[in-house]
Structure formats: C-alpha cells, structure tokens
N, C-alpha and C positions, 0 to 999 in steps of 0.2 A: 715766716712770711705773715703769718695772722697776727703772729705778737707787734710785727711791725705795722698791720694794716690800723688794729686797735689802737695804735698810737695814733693816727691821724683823727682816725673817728672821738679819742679823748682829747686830744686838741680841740674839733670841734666842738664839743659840751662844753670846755674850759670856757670859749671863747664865748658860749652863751651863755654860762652862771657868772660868768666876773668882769662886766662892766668896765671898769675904770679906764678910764685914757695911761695911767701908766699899764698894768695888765694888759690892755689890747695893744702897746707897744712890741708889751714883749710876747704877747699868744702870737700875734703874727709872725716875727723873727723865727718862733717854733714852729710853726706853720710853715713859713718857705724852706725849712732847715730840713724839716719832715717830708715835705715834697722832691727836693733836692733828692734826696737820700734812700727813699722807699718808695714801693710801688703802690698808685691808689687802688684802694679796694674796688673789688668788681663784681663783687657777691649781689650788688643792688642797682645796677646802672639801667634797671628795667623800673626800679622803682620811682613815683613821683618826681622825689630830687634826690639823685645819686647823692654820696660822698662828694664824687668828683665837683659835682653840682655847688654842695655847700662850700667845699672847697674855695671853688672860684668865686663865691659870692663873697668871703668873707675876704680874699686875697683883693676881688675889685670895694671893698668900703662898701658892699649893697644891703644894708641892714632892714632897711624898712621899704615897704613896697605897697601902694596903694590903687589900688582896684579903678577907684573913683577917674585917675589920672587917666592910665591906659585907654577907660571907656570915652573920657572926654576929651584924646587926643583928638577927633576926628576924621577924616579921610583925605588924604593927599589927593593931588591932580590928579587925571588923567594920563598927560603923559607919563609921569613916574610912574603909577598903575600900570599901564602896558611895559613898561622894561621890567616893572618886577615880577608881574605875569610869564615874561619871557624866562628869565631866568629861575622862577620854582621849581619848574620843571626840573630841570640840569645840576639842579641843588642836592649832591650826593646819592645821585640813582642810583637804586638796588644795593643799597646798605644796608645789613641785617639790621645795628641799632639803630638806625633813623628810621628805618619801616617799623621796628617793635614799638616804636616812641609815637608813632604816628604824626611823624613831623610836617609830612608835606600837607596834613590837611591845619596847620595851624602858620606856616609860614609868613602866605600872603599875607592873612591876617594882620601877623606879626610887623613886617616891614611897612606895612601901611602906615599902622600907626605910628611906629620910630620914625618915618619920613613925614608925616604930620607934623609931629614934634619938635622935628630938629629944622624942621620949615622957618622956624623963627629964629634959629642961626644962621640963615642962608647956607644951608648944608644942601644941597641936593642929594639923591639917592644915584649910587655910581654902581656898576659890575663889580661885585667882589663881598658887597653888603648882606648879601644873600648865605655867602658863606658866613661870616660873621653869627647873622643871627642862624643857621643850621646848626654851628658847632655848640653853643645856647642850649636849641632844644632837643640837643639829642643827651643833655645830660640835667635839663632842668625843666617847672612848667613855662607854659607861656608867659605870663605877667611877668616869672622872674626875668625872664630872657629879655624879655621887653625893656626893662631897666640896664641890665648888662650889654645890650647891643647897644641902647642910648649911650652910655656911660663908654665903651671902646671906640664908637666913632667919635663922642666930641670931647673927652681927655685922654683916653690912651691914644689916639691916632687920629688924630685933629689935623696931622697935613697930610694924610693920607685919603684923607672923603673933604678936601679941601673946599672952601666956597670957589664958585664959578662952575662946580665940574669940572676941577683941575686934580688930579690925580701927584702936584710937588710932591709930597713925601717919599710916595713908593717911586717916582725916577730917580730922587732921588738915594730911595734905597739902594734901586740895580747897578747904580756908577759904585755905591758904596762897594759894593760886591766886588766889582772890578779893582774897586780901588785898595781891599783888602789883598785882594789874588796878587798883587805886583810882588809882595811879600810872602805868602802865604806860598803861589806856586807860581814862581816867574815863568816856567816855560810854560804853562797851562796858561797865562795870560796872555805870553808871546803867540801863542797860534793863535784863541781869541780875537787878538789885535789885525793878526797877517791876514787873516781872513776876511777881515772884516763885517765882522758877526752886529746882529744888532741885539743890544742888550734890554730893549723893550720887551722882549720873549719874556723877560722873567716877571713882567709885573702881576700874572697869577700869583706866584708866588708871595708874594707881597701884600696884594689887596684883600687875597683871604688866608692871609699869614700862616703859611704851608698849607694849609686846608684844601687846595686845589688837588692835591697827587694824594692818591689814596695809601693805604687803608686807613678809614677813620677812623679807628682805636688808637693807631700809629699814630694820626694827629694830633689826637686828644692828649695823648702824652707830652708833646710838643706843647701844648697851652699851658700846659700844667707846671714847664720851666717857662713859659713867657711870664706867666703872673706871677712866679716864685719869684725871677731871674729879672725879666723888662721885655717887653713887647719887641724894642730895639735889637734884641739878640737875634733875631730873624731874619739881619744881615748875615752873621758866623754858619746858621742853621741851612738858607740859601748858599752860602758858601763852598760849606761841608756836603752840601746833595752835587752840587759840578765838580769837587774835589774826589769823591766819589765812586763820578763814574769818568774821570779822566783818561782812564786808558782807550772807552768809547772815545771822548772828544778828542783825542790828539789823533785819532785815527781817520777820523772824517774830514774835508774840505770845507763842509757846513755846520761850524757846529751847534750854530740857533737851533738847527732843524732838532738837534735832538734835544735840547731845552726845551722845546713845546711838550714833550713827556717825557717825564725824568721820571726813574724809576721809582718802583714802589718804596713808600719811607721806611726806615729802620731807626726811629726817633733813639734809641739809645744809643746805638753809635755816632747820629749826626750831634747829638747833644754830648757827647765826649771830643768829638773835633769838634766841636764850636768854641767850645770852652777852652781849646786849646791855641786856638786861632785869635781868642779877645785878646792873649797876653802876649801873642808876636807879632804883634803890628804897632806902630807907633801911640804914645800916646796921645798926642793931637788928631790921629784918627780914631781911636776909640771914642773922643769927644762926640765927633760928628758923628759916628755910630748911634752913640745913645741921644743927641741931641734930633735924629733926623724924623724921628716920629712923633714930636709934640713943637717942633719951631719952625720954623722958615728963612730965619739968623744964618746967614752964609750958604743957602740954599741955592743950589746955581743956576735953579730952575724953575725960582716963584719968578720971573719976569718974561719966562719962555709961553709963548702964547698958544704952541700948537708945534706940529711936527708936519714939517712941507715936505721932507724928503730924508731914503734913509742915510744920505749922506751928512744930512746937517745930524741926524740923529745921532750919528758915529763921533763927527767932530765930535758933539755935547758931551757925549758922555764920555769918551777916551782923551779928553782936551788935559 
C-alpha cells in the first residue's frame, strides 16, 4: 500500500519538475490511471494541502493561484449572504476532518467571494454550493478552494448552478437516473413508476455530487473517480446508491421517502456498479450522460420554468 501511495505523491513531483504541454499530457493520463487504481494517501490529509488536495488541483488544470484576486473579488449581496449564512451551518456537521481542518470558520468567507465572482456570469449562489466548496476545504487552504469551487461551478457543472437560479442540469441528472434504471433494473423502475415517486428527492444528490450522505472520507473517494473519471459519472454513482439498497425500495409503497436518506456511502462498491452500469446502457444514453453537466443541447428541461405540481413533476420526468 505505501509503494502504491509513493506513486501518487511521484506523480505529483513529476508533474511539477516537467512542464511541457506533451509531459503534462501524459502526467495526467498517469495521474487518473494512479487514482483509478490505488488508494490516496492519508498520512497527511491534516496537513495544509493533502495529497488528495494536490491531486485535485492538478486533475482540475489549477496551477497558479493569486492572492490579489480572491481579496478583490469583493462581497456579494445581501440576499446571497443570508442563504449562504443559512446553509454553513449544515455544511457537514460534526466531521472529524472538517472540524480538524477548521472549515466552518473559513466557509462563509469562502463562498462569498466565489458568488462575488461568478456575479459577472450571471451565476447565482444555489443550495448545494456549500457542499462544493466544504469538500475544497477539507482537503486544501482557502485561496486554493477558492479557485476550485470557481472553476467546478462554471466549467465542470455550468448547468448545474445554471443562470436564473435554475438548477437544468441536476433535473436533468435525476430523469437520467431513471432513465438508466429502465435498463439497468426494470422491475426497480417498474415500482418507481407504479408509485409514483418523485424524482426531485434526488437532487442532493446531484447539486453536491454525493457529498450530501455521509461519511466524508466515503465521499472524498467518490471525487477522486469524478476528476479521474468526469463529474458526469454521478448519474452511474446515484444509480448504484438506489440499486443498492433495492430490496428497502421494492418493499415500501413510498419509495421517495427513503431516497431523502440513503444510506451511508461505500464509495468502492458504488464506484464498481457504476462502472458497470456506463457499458449497459445504450450508447445514445451514455451521450446524454456525459453531455448533461456542461450543455443544455437536448435538455428537456432548460425551457421548464418552475414546478407547479407533483404531477407535472412526474409527467417531466417519466415522459
């Protein structure tokens, strides 16, 4: 295990002595091959910036990071100020590594400024952002997290923190979900359907890309295949957590109710059915898969203006 953790942390030094645009082609491919394959080191996840930390920085392109910027992002509104107020709190309570990390006294902070910033893309600050930058700082400092939360809401998940305070992407995710399952487990979809469940339950799941269902080491592993793997697999990952615990859902009449908490993650098994769920489904839906967290291109839900009832909700998304 050590020989294999050494390998990650030599990646990382490769990746900082040898420059070149061919080299950083291929440190990376080693990099996600490395992550794929072995477990990240954990000997230092107390320190300044983990592994895990440099990891992701080098997986999201985050090389240079300026001080200057952050301080002269500003200060967002007031209303954004009070939801994000709202939500620090609830932002991973009583997690041994986010209280070690001393996270919640840098949150606010933190999302302020990202909502200052991303003010000039007409991005608004939504529920779910909070995770985002949490899962940041519980593996890196602030400034870096600062750049990485910028950089996951407006190009990894750009219809997910969508302009207007439209949340397209992630409804988009949960039809995905459903629309995987037809294949994946048709009777688990059949009761699903006969129930008529509503699939908006899942969009924790989504807006703070697993990060909602604890344990947060659990998740963190989970990030670790999103940036190796694509942000997008978080439909397979959502998938694999209701495939699951199926023998609950066929059992109950409700089975939303038990989507509101789904059990505790076991990232290495959900990341073993994911993977196995990408390659039995059509390939026309795996498009939409990976296309649903950076487009809006056959979205069936960038023209939907709001949810009046949960019946149209059902049509919507079982259509």
């Amino acid at each position: 295990m050590d020989q294999q953790q050494n390998l990650i942390k030599q990646l990382i030094e490769e990746k900082i002595t040898i420059p070149t645009r061919e080299n950083y082609i291929i440190q990376i491919q080693k990099m996600r091959r490395a992550v794929m394959t072995q477990d990240m080191p954990i000997d230092d996840q107390c320190e300044k910036i983990s592994t895990r930390g440099k990891v992701w920085k080098i997986l999201l392109g985050i090389y240079k990071i300026d001080s200057f910027e952050y301080c002269d992002s500003g200060k967002t509104d007031d209303a954004k100020w009070e939801n994000i107020f709202k939500d620090y709190s609830r932002t991973f309570r009583h997690d041994d590594i986010y209280e070690q990390r001393k996270c919640s006294d840098k949150i606010v902070r933190l999302l302020n400024h990202v909502c200052a910033a991303i003010g000039s893309e007409d991005v608004t600050y939504l529920q779910g952002m909070n995770l985002i930058a949490g899962m940041f700082l519980a593996v890196m400092p602030e400034l870096d997290s600062y750049y990485c939360t910028k950089k996951m809401i407006l190009q990894l998940l750009p219809t997910y923190y969508g302009k207007n305070g439209k949340y397209y992407g992630v409804w988009w995710g949960c039809k995905l979900v459903f629309d995987c399952m037809k294949y994946i487990d048709p009777i688990l979809y059949s009761h699903f359907y006969s129930s008529r469940s509503n699939p908006i339950v899942l969009m924790p799941c989504f807006n703070g890309l697993s990060s909602n269902t604890s344990p947060l080491n659990e998740a963190l592993i989970l990030w670790d295949y999103y940036f190796a793997k694509g942000c997008f697999n978080v439909v397979y990952i959502t998938l694999a957590q209701l495939v699951s615990c199926r023998k609950i859902l066929l059992q109950v009449s409700n089975p939303s109710a038990i989507l509101k908490d789904l059990p505790s993650l076991q990232a290495k098994k959900l990341i073993l059915l994911a993977e196995s769920f990408s390659q039995a489904i059509p390939c026309d839906l795996q498009k939409l898969v990976k296309q649903h967290t950076v487009s809006l291109d056959l979205n069936p839900f960038k023209d939907w203006k709001e949810i009046t009832s949960e019946e149209q909700c059902f049509k919507k998304f079982f259509e």
